[in-house]
C-alpha positions as CSV (number, residue, x, y, z in Angstrom):
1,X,0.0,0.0,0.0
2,X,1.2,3.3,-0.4
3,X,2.5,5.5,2.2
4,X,1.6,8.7,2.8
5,X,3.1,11.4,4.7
6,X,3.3,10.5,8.3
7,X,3.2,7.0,8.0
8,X,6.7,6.0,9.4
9,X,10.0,6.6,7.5
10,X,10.9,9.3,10.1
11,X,14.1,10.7,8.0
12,X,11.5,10.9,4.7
13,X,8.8,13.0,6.1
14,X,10.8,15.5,8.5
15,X,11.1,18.0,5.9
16,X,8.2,17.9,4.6
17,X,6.8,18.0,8.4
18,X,8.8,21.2,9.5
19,X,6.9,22.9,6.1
20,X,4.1,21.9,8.0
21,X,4.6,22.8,11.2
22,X,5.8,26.0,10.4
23,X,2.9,27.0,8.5
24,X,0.5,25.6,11.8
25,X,-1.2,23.0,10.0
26,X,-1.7,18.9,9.8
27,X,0.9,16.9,8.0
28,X,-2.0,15.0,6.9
29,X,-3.2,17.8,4.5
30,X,0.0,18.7,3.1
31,X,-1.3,17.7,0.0
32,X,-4.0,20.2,0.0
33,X,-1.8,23.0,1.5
34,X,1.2,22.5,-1.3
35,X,-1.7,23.0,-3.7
36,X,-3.6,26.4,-1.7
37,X,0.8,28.0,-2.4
38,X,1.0,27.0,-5.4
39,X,-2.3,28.8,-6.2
40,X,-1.2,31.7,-4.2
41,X,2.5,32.0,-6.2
42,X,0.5,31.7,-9.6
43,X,-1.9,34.4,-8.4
44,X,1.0,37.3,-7.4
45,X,3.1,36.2,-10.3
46,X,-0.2,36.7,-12.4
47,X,-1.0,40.3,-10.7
48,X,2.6,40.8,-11.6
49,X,2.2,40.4,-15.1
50,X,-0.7,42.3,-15.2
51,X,0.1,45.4,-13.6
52,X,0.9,48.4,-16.0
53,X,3.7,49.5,-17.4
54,X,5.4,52.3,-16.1
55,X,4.6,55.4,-17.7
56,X,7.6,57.5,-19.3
57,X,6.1,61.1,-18.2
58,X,9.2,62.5,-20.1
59,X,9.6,60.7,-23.1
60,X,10.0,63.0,-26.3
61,X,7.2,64.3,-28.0
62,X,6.5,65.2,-31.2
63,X,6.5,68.9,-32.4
64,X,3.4,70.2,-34.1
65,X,4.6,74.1,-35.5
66,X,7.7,75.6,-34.0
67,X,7.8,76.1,-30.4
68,X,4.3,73.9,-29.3
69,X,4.2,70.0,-28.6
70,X,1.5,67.4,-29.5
71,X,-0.9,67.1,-27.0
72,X,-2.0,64.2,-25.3
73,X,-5.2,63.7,-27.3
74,X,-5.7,62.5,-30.6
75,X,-8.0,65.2,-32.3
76,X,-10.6,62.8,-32.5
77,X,-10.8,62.4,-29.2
78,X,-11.3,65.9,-28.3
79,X,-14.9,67.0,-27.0
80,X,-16.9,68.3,-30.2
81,X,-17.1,72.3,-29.5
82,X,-19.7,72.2,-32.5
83,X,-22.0,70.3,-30.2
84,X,-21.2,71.5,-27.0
85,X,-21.7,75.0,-27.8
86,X,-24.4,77.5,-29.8
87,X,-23.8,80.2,-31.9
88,X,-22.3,83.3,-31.0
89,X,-24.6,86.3,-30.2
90,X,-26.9,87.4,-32.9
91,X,-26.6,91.1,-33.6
92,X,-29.7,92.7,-31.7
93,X,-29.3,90.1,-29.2
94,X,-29.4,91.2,-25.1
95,X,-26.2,88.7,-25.2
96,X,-24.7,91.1,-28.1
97,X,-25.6,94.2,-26.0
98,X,-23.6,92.8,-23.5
99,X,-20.5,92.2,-25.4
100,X,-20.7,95.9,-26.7
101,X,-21.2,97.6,-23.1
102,X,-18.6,95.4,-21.2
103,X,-15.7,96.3,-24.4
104,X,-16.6,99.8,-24.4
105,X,-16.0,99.7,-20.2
106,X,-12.3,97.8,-20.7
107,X,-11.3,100.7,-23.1
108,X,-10.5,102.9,-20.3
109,X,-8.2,100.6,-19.6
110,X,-5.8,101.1,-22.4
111,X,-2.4,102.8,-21.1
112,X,-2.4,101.2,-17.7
113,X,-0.9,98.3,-16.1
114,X,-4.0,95.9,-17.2
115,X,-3.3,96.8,-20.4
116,X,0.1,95.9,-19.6
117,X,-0.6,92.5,-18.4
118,X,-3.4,91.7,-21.1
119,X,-0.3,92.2,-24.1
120,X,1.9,90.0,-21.3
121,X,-0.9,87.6,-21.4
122,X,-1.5,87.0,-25.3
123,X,2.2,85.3,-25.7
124,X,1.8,81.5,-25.4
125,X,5.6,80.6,-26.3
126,X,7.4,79.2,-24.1
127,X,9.0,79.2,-21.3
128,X,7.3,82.5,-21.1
129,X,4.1,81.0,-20.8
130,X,4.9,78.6,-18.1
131,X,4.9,80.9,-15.6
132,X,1.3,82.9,-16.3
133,X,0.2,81.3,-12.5
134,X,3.6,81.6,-10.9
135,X,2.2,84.1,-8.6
136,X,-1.0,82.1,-8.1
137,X,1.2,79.5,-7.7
138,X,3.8,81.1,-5.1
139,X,6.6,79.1,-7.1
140,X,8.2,79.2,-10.3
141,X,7.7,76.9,-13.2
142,X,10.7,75.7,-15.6
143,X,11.4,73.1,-18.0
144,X,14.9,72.4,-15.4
145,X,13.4,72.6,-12.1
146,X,10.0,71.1,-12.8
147,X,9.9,69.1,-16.0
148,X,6.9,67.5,-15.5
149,X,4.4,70.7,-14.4
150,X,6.4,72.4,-17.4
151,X,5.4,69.6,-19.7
152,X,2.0,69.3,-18.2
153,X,1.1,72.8,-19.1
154,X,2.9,72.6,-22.7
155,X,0.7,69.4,-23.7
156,X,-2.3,70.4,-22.7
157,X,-2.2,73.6,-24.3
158,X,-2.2,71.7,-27.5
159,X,-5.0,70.3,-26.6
160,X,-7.3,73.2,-25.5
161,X,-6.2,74.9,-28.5
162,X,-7.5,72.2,-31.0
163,X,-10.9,71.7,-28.8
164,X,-12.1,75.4,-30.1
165,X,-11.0,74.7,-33.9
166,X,-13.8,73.6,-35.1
167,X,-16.4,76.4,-34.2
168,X,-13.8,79.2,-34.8
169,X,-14.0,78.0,-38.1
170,X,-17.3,77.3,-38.5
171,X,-18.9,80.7,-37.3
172,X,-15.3,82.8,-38.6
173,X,-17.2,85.6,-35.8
174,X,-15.4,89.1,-36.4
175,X,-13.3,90.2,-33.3
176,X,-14.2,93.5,-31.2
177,X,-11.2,95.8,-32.5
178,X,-11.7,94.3,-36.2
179,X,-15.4,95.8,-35.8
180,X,-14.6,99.2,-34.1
181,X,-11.5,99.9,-36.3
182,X,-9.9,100.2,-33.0
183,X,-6.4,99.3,-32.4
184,X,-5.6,95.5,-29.7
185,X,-3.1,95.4,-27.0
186,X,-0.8,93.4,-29.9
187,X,-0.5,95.3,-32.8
188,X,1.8,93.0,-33.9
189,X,-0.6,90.5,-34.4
190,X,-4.0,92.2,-35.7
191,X,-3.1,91.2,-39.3
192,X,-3.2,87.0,-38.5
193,X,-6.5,87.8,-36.9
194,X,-8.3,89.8,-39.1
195,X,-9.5,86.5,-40.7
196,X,-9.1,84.7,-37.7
197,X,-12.7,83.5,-36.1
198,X,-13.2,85.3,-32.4
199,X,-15.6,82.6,-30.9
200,X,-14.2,81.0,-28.7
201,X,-11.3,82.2,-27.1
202,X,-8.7,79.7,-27.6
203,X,-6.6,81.9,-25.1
204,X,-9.2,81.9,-22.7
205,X,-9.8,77.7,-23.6
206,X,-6.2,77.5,-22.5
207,X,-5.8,79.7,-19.2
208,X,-9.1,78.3,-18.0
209,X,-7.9,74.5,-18.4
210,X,-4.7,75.3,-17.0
211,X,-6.3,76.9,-14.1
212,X,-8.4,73.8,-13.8
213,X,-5.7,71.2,-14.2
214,X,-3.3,73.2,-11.9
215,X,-5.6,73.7,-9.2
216,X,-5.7,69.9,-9.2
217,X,-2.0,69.9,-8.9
218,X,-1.7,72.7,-6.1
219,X,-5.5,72.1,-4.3
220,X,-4.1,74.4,-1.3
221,X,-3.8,77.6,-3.9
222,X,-7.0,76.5,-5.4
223,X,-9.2,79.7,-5.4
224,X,-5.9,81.9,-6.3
225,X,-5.1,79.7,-9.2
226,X,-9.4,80.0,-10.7
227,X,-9.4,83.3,-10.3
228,X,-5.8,84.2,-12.0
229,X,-7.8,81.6,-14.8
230,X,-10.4,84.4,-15.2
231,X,-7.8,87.2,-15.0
232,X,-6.4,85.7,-18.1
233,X,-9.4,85.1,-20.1
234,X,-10.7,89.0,-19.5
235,X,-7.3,89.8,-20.7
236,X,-8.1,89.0,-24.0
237,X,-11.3,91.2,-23.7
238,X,-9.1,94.2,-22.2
239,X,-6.5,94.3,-25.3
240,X,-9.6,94.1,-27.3
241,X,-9.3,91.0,-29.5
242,X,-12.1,88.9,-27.7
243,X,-15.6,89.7,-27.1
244,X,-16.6,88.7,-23.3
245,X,-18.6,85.6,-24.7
246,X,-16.3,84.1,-26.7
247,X,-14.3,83.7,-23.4
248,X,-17.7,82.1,-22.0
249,X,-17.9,79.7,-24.6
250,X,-14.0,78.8,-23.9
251,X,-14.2,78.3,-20.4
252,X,-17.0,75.3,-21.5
253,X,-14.8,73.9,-23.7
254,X,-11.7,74.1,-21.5
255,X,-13.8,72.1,-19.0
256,X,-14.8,69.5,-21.1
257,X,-11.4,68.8,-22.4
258,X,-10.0,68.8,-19.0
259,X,-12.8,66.3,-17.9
260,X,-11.8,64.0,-20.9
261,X,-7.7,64.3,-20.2
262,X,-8.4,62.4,-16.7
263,X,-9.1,59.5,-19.1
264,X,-6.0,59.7,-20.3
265,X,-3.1,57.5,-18.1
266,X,-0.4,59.5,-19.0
267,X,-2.0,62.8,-18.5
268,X,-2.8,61.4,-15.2
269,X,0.5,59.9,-14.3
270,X,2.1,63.3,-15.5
271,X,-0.1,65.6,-12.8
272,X,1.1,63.3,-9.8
273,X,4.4,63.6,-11.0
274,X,3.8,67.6,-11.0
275,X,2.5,67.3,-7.6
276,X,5.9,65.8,-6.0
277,X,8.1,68.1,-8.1
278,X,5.7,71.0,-6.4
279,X,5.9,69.4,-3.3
280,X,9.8,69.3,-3.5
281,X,10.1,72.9,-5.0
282,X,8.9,73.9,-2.0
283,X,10.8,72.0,0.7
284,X,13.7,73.9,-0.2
285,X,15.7,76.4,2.1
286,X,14.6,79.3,1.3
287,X,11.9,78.5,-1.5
288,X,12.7,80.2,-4.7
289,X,10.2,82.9,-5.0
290,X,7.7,83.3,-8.1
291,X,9.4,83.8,-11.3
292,X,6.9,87.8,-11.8
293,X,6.7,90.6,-10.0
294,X,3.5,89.7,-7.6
295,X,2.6,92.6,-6.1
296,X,2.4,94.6,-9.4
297,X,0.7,91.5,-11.1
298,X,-2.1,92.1,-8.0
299,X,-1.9,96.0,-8.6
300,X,-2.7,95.5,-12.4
301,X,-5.4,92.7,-11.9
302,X,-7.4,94.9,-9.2
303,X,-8.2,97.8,-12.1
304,X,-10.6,95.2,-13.7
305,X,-13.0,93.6,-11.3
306,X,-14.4,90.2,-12.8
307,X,-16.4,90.7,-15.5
308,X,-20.1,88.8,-15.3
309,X,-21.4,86.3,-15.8
């Protein structure tokens, strides 16, 4: 008959018995206790395989024009701005009305500091542009000393950008200073957008989602961080190139494309990396201050209180 273990042969079984009694149970059932490991081993080993691979937050990325990145969406997976949105204002309309009083209030403007910071506010390039919420922030923002929050902001300009293409170019709506023959706070570049739709803003599209995406980042400077978001958008109705809906409609679209980026892993993976480099920025002795003058940025914002809606 055959033996089994525990049935004599003491110099056979005591391995097999110390397994056992280390574990705390019967060397009767070591049959059914080698087979509960193995199933154990071949279920880690399993969740090992399974788990995902490690993202590469910093891997090159392609260029798209000169000084901008792709983004981290495909275009077709950008939110559809010719759904999500209406017309602009009809002329007549109470909305129109609107738009008229609230540009003929920011022309006083013109000369001052706001102006100032509204021409400041137009220039997307970068590394310039990388430090629009540096104040908001209390920290400053570089491609050497945070990679990650600098590549954050870079890639997902790209893709508030291309979420506002499509009804730019469906409604081609004639901007404020284009209308008035009136002169913008960037002369240099009234002649690109002559023929250049007004609604929506894609500035506005852009500071709004990287107010959004960086008060995820910095949740502490939350409040300071939105409403530097809506400083920039009325910049572009202070230098007169934007209509105060079209930075209404943006701020929608901004929203939806930073609701559909948190689908994305590495858009994901690249904000918690933001969040440490932050997090570290600040841990050093002294902190290095913001990158702008804060106290003028504050001086120039308070001439313009927000606009409604």
């Amino acid at each position: 008959m055959a033996r089994t273990v525990g049935d004599g042969d003491d110099a056979a079984v005591t391995p097999a018995r110390r397994l056992c009694d280390n574990h705390g149970v019967s060397c009767r059932r070591l049959p059914q206790f080698v087979a509960a490991a193995a199933v154990a081993v071949t279920l880690v080993v399993a969740g090992c395989a399974s788990a995902p691979p490690r993202l590469d937050t910093l891997a090159p990325v392609p260029p798209t024009v000169p000084g901008f990145i792709e983004g981290y969406l495909p275009r077709e997976a950008l939110p559809d701005s010719t759904v999500l949105l209406g017309p602009p204002p009809a002329p007549g309309s109470a909305a129109m009305a609107l738009d008229e009083a609230v540009y003929a209030q920011t022309r006083a403007l013109r000369g001052t500091s706001r102006w100032a910071l509204a021409a400041a506010d137009a220039d997307l390039h970068f590394p310039l542009a990388a430090n629009v919420f540096t104040c908001s922030l209390d920290a400053p923002v570089s491609d050497e000393a945070t990679p990650n929050l600098y590549r954050l902001l870079l890639r997902s300009l790209t893709d508030a950008l291309l979420s506002v293409s499509p009804t730019k170019k469906e409604y081609r709506r004639p901007r404020p200073f284009v209308v008035h023959h009136d002169a913008s706070c960037t002369p240099e570049s009234e002649r690109s957008m002559q023929h250049d739709g007004s609604y929506p803003s894609s500035h506005a599209a852009v500071g709004w989602a990287w107010a959004l995406i960086l008060a995820e980042v910095d949740p502490v400077h939350a409040t300071d961080i939105l409403a530097r978001g809506q400083v920039y958008a009325q910049s572009r109705v202070v230098c007169g190139v934007h209509w105060l809906s079209d930075t209404i409609a943006a701020r929608t679209m901004a929203a939806a494309t930073v609701a559909r980026l948190h689908a994305d892993p590495l858009f994901n993976a690249q904000v918690a990396a933001a969040r440490k480099e932050l997090a570290a920025l600040r841990a050093q002795r002294p902190p290095p201050p913001p990158a702008h003058d804060c106290a003028a940025e504050a001086a120039a914002t308070a001439l313009l209180p927000p606009l409604v809606p």
